[in-house]
ROKOL-583333 format. One record per residue: x, y, z of N, C-alpha, C in turn; residue number from 1. Coordinates in Angstrom, 2 decimals, padded with zeros to 5 digits, always signed. Layout:
       n.u       n.v       n.w      ca.u      ca.v      ca.w       c.u       c.v       c.w     k
         X         Y         Z         X         Y         Z         X         Y         Z   NUM
...
! end
This chain:
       n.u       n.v       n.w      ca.u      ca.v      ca.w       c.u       c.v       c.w     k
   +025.58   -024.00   +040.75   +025.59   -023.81   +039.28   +024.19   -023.43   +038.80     1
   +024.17   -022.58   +037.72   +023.17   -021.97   +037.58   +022.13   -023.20   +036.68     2
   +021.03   -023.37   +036.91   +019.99   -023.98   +036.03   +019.75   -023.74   +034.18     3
   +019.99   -022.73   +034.01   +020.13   -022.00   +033.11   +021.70   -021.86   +032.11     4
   +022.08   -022.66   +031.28   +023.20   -023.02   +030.63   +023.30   -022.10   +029.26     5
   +024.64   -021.65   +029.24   +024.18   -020.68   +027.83   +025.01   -021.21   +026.94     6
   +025.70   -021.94   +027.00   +026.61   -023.19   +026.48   +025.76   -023.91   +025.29     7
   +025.72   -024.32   +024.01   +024.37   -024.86   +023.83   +024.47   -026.29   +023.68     8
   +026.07   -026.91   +023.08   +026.25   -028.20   +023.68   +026.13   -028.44   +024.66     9
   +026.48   -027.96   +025.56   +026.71   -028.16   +027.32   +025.23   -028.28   +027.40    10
   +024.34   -027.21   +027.47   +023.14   -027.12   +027.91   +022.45   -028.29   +027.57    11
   +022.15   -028.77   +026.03   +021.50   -029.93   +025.39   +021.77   -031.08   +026.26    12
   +023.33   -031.22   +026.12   +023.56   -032.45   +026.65   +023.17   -032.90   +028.55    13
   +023.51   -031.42   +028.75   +022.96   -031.78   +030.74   +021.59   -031.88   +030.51    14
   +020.50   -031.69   +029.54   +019.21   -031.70   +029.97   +018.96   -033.22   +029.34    15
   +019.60   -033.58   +028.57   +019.15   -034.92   +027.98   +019.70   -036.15   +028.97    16
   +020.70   -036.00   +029.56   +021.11   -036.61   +030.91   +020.54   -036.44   +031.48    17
   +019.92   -035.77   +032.11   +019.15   -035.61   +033.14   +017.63   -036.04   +033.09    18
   +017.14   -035.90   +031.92   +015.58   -036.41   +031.32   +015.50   -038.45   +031.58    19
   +017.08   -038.30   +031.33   +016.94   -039.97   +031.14   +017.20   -040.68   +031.97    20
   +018.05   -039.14   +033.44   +017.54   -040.01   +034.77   +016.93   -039.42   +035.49    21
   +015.35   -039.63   +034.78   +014.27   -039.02   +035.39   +013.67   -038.06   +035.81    22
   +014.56   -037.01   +035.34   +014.47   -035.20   +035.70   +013.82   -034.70   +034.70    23
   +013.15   -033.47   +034.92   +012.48   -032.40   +034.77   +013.21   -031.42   +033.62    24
   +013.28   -030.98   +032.14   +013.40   -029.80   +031.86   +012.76   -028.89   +031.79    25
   +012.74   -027.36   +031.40   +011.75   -026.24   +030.66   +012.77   -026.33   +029.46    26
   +011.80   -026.04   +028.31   +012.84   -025.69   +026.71   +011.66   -024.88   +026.17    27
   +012.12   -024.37   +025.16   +011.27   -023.66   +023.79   +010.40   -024.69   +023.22    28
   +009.41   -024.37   +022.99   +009.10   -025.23   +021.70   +008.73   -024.19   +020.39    29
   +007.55   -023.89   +019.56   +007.30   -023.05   +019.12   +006.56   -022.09   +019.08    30
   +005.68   -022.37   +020.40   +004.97   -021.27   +020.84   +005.23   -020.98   +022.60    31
   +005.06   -021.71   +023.66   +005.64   -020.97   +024.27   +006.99   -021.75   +025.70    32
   +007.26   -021.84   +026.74   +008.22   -022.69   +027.36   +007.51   -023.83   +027.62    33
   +007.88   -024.88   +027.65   +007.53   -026.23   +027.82   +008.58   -026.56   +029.15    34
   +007.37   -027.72   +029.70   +007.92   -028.33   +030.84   +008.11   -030.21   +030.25    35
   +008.93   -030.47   +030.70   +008.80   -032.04   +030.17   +009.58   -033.24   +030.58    36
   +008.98   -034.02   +030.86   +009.82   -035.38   +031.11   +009.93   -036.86   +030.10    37
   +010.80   -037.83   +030.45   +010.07   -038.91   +029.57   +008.93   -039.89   +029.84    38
   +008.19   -040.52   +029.76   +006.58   -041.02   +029.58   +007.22   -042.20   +030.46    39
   +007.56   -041.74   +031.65   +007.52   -042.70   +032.89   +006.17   -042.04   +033.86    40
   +005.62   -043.09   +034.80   +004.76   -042.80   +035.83   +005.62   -041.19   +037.05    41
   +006.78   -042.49   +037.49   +007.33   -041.09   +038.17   +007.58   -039.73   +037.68    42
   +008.48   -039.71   +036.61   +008.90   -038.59   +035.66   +007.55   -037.85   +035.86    43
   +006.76   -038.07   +035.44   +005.03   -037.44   +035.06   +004.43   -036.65   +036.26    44
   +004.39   -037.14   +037.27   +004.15   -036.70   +038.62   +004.92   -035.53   +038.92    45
   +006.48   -035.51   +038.70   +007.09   -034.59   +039.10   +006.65   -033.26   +038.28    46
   +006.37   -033.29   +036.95   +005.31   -032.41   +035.99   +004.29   -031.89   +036.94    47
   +003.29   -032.51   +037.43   +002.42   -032.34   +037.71   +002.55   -031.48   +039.11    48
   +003.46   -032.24   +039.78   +003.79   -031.46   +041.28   +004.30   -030.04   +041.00    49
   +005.53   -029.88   +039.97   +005.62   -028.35   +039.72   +005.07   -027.45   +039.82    50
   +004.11   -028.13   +038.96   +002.88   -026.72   +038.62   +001.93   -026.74   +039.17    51
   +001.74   -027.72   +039.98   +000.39   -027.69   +040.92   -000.68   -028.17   +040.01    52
   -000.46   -028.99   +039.02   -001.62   -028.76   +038.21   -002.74   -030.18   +038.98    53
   -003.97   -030.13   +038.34   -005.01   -031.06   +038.81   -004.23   -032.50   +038.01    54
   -003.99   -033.45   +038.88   -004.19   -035.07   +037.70   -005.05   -034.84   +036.97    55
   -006.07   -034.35   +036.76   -007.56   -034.88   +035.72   -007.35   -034.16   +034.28    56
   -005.79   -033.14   +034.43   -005.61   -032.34   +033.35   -004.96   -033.29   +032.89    57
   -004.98   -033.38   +031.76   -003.93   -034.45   +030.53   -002.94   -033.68   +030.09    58
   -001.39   -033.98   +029.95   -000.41   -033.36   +029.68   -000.32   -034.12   +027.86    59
   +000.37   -033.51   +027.14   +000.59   -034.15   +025.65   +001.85   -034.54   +025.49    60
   +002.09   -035.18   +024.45   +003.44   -035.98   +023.67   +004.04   -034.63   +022.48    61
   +005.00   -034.51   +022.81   +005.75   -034.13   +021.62   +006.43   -035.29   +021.29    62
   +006.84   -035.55   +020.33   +007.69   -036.31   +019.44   +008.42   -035.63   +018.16    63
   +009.83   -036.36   +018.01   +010.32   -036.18   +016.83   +010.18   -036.54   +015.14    64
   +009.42   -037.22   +015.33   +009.07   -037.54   +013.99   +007.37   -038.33   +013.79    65
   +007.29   -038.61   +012.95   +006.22   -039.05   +012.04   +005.90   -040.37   +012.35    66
   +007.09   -041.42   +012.31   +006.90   -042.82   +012.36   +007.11   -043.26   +013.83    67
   +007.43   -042.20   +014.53   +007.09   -042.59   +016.32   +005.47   -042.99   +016.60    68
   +004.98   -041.84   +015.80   +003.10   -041.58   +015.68   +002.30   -043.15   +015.95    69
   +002.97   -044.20   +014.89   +001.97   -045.77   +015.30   +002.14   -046.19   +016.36    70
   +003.60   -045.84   +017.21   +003.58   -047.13   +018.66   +002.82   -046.22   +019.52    71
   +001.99   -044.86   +019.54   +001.40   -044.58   +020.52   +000.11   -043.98   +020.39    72
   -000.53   -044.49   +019.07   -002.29   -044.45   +018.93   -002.95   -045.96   +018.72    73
   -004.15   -045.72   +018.38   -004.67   -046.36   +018.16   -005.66   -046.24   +017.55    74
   -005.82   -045.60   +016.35   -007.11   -044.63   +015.70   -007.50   -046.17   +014.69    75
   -008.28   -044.99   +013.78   -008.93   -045.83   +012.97   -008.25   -046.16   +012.05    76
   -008.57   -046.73   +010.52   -007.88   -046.01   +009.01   -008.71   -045.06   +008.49    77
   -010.28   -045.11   +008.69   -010.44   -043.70   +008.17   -010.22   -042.71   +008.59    78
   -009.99   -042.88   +010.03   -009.56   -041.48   +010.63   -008.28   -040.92   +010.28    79
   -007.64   -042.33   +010.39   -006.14   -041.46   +010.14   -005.80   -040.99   +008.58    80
   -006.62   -041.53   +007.64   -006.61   -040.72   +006.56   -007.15   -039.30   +005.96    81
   -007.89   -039.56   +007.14   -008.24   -037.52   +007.77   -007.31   -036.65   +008.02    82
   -006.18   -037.77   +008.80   -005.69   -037.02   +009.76   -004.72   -036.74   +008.87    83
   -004.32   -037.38   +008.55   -002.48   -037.75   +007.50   -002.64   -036.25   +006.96    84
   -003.73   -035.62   +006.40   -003.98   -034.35   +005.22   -003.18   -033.07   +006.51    85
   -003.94   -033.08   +007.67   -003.69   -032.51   +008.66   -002.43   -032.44   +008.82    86
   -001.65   -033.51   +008.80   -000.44   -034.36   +009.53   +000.78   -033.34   +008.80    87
   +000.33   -033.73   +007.30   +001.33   -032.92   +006.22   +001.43   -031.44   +005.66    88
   +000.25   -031.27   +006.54   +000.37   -029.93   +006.14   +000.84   -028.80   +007.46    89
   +000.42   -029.37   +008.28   +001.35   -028.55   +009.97   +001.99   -029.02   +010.98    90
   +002.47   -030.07   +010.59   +004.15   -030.88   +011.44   +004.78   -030.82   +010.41    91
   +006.09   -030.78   +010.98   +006.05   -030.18   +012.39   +005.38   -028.56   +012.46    92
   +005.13   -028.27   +013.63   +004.47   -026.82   +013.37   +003.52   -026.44   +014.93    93
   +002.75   -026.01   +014.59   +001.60   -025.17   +016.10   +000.61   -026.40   +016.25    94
   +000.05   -027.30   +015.84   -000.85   -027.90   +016.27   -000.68   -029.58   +016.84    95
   -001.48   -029.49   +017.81   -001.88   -030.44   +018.29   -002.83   -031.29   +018.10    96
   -003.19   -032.66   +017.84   -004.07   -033.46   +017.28   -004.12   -034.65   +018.55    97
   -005.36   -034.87   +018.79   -005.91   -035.71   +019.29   -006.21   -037.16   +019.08    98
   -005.47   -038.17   +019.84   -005.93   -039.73   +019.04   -006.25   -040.18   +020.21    99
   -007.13   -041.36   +019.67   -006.99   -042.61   +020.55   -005.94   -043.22   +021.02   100
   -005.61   -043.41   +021.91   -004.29   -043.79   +022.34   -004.01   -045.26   +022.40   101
   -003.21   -045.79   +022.33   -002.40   -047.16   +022.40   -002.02   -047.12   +023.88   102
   -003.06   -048.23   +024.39   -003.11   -048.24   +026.17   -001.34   -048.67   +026.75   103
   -000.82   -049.35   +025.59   +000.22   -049.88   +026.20   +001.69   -049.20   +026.28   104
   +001.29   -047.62   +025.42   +001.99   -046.36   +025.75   +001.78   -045.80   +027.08   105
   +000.18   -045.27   +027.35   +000.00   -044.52   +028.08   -000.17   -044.96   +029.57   106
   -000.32   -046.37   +029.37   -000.31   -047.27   +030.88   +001.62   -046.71   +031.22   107
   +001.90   -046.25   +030.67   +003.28   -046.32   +031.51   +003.47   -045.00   +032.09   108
   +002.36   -044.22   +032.36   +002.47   -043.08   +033.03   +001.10   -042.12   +033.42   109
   -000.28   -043.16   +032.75   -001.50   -043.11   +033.41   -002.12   -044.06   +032.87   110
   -002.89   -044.63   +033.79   -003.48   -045.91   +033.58   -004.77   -045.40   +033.05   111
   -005.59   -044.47   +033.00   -007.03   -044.17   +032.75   -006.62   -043.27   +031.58   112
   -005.69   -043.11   +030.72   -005.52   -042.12   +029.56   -006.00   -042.90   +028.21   113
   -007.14   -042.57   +027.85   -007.77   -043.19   +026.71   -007.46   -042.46   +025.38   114
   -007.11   -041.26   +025.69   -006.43   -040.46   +024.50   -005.53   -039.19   +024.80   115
   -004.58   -039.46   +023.41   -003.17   -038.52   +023.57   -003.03   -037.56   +022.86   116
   -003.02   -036.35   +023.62   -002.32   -035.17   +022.17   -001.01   -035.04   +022.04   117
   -001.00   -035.15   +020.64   +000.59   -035.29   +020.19   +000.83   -034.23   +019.14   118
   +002.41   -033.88   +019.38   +002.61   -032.85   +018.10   +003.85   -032.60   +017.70   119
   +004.38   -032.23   +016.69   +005.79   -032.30   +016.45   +006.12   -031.01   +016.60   120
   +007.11   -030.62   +017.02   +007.49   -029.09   +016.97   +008.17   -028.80   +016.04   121
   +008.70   -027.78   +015.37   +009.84   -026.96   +014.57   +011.12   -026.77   +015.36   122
   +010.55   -026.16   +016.28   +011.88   -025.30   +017.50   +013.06   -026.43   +017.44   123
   +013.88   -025.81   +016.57   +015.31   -027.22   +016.27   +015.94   -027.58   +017.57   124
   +015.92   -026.91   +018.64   +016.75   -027.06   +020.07   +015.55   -027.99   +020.67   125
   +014.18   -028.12   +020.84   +012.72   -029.05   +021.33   +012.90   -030.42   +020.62   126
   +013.37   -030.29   +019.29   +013.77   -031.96   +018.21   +014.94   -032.29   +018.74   127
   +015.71   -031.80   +019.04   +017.39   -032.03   +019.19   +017.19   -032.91   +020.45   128
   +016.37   -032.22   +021.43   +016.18   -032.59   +022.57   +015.52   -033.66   +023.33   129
   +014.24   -033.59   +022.15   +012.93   -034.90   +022.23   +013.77   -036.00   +021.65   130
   +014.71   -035.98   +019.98   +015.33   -037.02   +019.27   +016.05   -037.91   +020.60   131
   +017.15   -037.21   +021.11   +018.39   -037.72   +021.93   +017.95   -038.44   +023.28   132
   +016.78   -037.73   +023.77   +015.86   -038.65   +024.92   +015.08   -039.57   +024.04   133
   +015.22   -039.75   +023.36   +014.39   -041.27   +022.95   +013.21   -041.13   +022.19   134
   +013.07   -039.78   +021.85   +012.01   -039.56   +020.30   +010.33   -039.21   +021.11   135
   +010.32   -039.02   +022.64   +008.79   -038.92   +022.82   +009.02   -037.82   +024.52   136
   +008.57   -036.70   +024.49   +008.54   -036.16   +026.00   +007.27   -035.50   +026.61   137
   +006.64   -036.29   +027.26   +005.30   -035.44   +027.98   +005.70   -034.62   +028.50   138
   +004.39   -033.30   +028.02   +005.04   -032.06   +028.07   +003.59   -030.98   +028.37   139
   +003.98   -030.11   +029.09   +003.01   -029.09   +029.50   +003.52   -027.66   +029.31   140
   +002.70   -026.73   +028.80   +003.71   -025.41   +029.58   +003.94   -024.95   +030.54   141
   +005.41   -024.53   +030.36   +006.19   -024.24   +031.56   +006.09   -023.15   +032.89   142
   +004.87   -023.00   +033.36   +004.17   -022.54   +034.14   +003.17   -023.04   +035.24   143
   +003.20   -022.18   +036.83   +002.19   -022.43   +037.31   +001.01   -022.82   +037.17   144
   +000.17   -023.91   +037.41   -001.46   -024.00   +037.34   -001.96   -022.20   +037.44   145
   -002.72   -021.89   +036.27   -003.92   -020.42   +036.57   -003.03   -019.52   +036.46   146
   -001.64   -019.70   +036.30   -000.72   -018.63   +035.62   -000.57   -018.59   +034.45   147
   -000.24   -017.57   +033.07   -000.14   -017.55   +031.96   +001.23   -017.94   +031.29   148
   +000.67   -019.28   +030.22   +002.28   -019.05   +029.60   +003.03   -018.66   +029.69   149
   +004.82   -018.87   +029.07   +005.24   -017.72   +028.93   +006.10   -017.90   +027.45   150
   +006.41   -016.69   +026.99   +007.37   -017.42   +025.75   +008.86   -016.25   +026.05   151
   +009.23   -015.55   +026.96   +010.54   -015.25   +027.25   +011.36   -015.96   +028.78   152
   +012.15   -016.31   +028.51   +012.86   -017.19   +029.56   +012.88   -016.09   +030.87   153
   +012.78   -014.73   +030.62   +013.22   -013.86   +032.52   +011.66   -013.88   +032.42   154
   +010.32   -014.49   +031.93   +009.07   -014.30   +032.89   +008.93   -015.55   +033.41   155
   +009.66   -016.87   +033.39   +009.35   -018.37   +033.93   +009.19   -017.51   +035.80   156
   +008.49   -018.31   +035.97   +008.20   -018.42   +037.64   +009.18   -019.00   +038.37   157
   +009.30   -018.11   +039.22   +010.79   -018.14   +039.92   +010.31   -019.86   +041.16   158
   +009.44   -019.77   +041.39   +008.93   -021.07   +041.90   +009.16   -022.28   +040.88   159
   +008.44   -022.03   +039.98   +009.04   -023.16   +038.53   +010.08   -023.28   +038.69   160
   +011.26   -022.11   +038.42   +012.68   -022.04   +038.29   +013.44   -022.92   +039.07   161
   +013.04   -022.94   +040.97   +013.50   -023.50   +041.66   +013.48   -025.07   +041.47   162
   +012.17   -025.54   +041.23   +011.64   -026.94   +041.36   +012.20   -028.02   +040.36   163
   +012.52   -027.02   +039.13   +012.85   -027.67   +037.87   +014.49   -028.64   +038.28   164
   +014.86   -029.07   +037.11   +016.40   -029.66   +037.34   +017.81   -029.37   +036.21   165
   +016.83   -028.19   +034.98   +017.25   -027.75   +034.01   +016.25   -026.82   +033.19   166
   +017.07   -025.84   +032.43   +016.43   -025.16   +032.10   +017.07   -024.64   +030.70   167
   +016.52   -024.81   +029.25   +017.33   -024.57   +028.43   +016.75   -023.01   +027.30   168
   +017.22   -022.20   +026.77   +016.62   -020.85   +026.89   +016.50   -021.39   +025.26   169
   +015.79   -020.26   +024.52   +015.45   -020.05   +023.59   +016.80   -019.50   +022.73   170
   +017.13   -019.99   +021.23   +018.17   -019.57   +020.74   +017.56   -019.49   +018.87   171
   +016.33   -019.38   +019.15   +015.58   -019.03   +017.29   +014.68   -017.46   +017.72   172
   +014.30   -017.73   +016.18   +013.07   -016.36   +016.28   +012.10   -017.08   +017.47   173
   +011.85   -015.50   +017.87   +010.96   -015.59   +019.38   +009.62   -016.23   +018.91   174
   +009.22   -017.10   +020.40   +008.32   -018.03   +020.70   +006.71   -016.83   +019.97   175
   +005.79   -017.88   +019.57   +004.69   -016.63   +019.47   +003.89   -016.52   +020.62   176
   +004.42   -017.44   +021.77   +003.33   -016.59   +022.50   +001.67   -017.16   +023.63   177
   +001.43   -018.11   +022.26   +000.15   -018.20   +022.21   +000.20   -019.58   +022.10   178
   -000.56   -020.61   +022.99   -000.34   -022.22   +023.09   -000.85   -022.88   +021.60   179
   -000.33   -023.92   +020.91   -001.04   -024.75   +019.87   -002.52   -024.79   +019.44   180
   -002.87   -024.82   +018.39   -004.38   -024.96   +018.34   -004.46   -026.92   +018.97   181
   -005.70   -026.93   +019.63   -005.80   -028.24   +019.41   -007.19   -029.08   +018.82   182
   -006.68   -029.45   +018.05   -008.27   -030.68   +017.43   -008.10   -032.22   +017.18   183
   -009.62   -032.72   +017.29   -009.29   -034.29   +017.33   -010.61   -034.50   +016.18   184
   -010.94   -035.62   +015.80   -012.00   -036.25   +015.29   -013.04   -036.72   +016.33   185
   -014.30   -036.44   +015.86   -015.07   -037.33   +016.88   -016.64   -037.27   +016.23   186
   -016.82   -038.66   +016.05   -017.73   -039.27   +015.25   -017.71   -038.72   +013.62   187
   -016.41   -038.99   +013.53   -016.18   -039.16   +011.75   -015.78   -037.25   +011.46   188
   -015.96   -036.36   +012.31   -015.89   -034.91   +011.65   -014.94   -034.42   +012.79   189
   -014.24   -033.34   +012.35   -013.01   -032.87   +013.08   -013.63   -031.96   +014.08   190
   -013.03   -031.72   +015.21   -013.51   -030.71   +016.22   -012.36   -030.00   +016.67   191
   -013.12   -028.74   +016.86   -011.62   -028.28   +017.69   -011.93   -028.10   +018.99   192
   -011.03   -027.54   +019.74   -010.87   -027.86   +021.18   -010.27   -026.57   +021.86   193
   -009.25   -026.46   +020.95   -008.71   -025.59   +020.95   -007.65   -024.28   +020.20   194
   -008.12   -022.89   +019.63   -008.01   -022.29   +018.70   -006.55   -021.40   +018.83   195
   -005.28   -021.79   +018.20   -003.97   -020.67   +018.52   -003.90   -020.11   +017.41   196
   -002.85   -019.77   +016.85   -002.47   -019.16   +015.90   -002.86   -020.09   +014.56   197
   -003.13   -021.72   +014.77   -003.29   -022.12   +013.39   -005.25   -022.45   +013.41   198
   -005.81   -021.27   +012.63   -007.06   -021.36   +012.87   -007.98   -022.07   +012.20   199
   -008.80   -022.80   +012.52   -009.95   -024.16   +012.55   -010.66   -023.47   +011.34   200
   -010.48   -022.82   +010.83   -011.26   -022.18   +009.13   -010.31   -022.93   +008.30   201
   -009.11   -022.48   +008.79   -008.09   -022.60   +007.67   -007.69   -024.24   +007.47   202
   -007.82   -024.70   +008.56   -007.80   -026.43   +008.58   -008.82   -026.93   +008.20   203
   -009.55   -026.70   +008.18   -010.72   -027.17   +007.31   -010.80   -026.90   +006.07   204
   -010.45   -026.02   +005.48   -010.50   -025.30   +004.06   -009.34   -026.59   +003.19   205
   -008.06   -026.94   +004.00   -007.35   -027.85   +003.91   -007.56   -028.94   +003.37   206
   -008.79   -029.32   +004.09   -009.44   -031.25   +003.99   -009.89   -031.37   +003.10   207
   -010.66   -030.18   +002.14   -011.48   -030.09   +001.50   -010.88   -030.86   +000.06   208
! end
């Protein structure tokens, strides 16, 4: 049977079964294929083995909502009243934000993870998917280590393809492409890290 389901009940539901016993999907999110499991030690590894990537790389949290956000930081209050401005103005959406993490999240799938990037997506089939597994999926894109993104389902790596345990295609306007911006706080002023489509002028112009 093919990995690839064009069914979209069918598809949802075999990948959310399968996430929750311990398997591997690729899905859309809103910029480009995501790889992901749930925030178990094992689950996490199998991420990592896919793609060959280094342990020392940190994979991020998507989540479905807003009020998942307290059981897995641990920031400040002034920070997070930085952040909240951030929060409401692009989640769900392209960016990624950086916290201190709540050890007693991230101990369940790295013991040395002192901080988490988290982000909500748009892509209604990535919520549908994160909600029904339990509201939280560590997640990377869906690609080789030193290979490029991808945001159409016939360029995934046919090596990816094999390793995976599901694979659910894109069914909105096309992916853009281009990975999340990502930024965190650090020592009271925002930094970025990393610049996508939502650009570090314009988030700042925001706070103001």
């Amino acid at each position: 049977m093919t990995k690839i389901d064009k069914d979209k009940k069918s598809k949802i539901e075999k990948a959310i079964k399968i996430l929750k016993n311990g398997g591997v999907a690729v899905f859309p999110t809103d910029t480009v294929y995501g790889i992901g499991s749930l925030p178990k030690k094992e689950d996490v590894k199998k991420i990592y083995k896919i793609k060959k990537r280094d342990i020392s790389k940190k994979i991020i949290a998507l989540i479905s909502s807003k009020e998942i956000l307290k059981d897995l930081i641990n920031e400040t209050e002034e920070n997070m009243k930085k952040i909240s401005k951030i929060l409401n103005e692009y989640w769900p959406g392209e960016l990624t934000v950086i916290f201190r993490a709540n050890c007693n999240f991230t101990q369940r799938f790295d013991e040395n993870m002192e901080t988490v990037g988290i982000r909500i997506p748009k892509n209604k089939i990535a919520l549908e998917v994160i909600k029904k597994s339990g509201g939280i999926l560590l997640t990377s894109s869906a690609n080789i280590s030193g290979e490029s993104a991808v945001k159409r389902i016939e360029d995934l790596s046919e090596e990816l393809l094999r390793n995976v345990d599901v694979v659910i295609p894109n069914e909105e306007s096309e992916l853009t492409g281009k990975p999340s911006t990502i930024v965190k706080y650090e020592n009271g002023e925002l930094v970025l890290l990393r610049e996508g489509n939502i650009l570090f002028e314009e988030i700042l112009r925001k706070l103001k």
